[in-house]
RODO-2510 file (C-alpha; in nm, 4 decimals, decimal comma):
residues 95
     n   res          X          Y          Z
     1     x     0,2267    28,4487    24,1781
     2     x     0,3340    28,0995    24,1863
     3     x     0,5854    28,1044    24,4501
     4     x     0,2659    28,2654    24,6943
     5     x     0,2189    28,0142    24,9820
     6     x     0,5639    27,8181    24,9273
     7     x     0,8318    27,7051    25,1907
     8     x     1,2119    27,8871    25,2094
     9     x     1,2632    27,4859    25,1622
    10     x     1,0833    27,4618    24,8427
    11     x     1,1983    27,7992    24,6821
    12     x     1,5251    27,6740    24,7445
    13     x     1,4886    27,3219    24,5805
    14     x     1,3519    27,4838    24,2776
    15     x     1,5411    27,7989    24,2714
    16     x     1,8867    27,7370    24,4365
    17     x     2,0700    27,9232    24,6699
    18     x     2,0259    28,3476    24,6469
    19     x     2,2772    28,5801    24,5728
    20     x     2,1900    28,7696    24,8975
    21     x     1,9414    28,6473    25,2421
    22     x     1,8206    28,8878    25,5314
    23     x     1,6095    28,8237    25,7874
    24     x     1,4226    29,0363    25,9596
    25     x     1,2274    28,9175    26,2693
    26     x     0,9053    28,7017    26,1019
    27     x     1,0538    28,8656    25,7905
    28     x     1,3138    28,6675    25,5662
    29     x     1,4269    28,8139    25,2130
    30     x     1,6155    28,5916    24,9350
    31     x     1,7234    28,8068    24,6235
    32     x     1,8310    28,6402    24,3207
    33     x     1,9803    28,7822    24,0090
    34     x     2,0084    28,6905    23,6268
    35     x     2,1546    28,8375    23,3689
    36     x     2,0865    28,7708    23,0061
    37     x     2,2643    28,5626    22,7681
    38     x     2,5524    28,7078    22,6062
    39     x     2,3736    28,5747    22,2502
    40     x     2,0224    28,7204    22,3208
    41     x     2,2318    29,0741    22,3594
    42     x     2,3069    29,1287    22,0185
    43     x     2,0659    29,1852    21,7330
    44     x     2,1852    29,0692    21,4249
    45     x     2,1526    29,2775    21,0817
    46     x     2,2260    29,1259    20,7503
    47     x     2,5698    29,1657    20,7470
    48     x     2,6680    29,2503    21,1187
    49     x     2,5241    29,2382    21,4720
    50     x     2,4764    29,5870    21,6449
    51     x     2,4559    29,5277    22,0263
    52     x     2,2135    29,5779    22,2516
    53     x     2,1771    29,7061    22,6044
    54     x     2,3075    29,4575    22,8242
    55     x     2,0051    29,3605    23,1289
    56     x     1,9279    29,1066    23,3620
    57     x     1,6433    29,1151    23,6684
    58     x     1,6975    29,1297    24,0506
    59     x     1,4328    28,8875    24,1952
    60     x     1,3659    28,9526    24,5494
    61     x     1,1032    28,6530    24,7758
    62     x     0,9969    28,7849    25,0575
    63     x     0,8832    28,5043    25,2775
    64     x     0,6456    28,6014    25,6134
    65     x     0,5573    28,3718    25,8398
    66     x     0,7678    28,0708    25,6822
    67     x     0,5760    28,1135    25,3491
    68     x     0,6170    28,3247    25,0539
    69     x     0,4005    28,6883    25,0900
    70     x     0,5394    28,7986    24,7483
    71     x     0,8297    28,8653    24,4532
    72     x     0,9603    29,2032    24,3510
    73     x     1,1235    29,2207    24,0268
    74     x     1,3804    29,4815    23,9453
    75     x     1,4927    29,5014    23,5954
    76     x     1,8676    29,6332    23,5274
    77     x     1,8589    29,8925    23,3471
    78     x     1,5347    30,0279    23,5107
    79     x     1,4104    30,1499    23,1211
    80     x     1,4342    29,7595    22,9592
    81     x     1,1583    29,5211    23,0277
    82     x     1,3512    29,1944    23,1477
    83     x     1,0830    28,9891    23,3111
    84     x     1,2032    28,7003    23,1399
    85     x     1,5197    28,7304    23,2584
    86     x     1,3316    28,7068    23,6395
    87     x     1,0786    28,4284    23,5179
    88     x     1,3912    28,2632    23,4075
    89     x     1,5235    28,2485    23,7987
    90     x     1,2015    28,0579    23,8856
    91     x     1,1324    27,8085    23,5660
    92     x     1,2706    27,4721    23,7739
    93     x     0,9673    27,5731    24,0555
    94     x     0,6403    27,4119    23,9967
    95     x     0,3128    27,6330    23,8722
***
């Protein structure tokens, strides 16, 4: 929700550079992707560390109109809940 009203400019200063960009007549789309850190992946036990599933989050801004319209999050696998993993993509961009 923060990202709502910004500039390509601006969700590039705070965000970077995409992994991916399409445009699409008044239509532009920047997806971004980050995977977890190797560390957060395993749980550890008291006396080894069983791993987890490994995840990360596509982030997709779709910007209309020269300002963001909305973000889609996909989380990889589909069944783990890696919103972090997307909030993580936007946490230089201001609130």
């Amino acid at each position: 929700q923060a990202l709502r009203g910004m500039s390509k400019a601006q969700v590039l200063s705070c965000a970077g550079p995409p992994q991916q960009e399409h445009a699409d007549g008044s239509r532009t789309m920047l997806r971004y992707y980050q995977e977890a850190p190797l560390l957060e992946e395993s749980m550890v036990s008291s006396k080894s560390s069983r791993p987890t599933v490994h995840h990360g989050c596509w982030a997709t801004v779709v910007i209309q109109h020269q300002r963001v319209d909305q973000v889609q999050y996909r989380f990889v696998p589909s069944s783990v809940d890696a919103s972090n993993d997307c909030e993580e993509i936007f946490a230089n961009c201001p609130e």
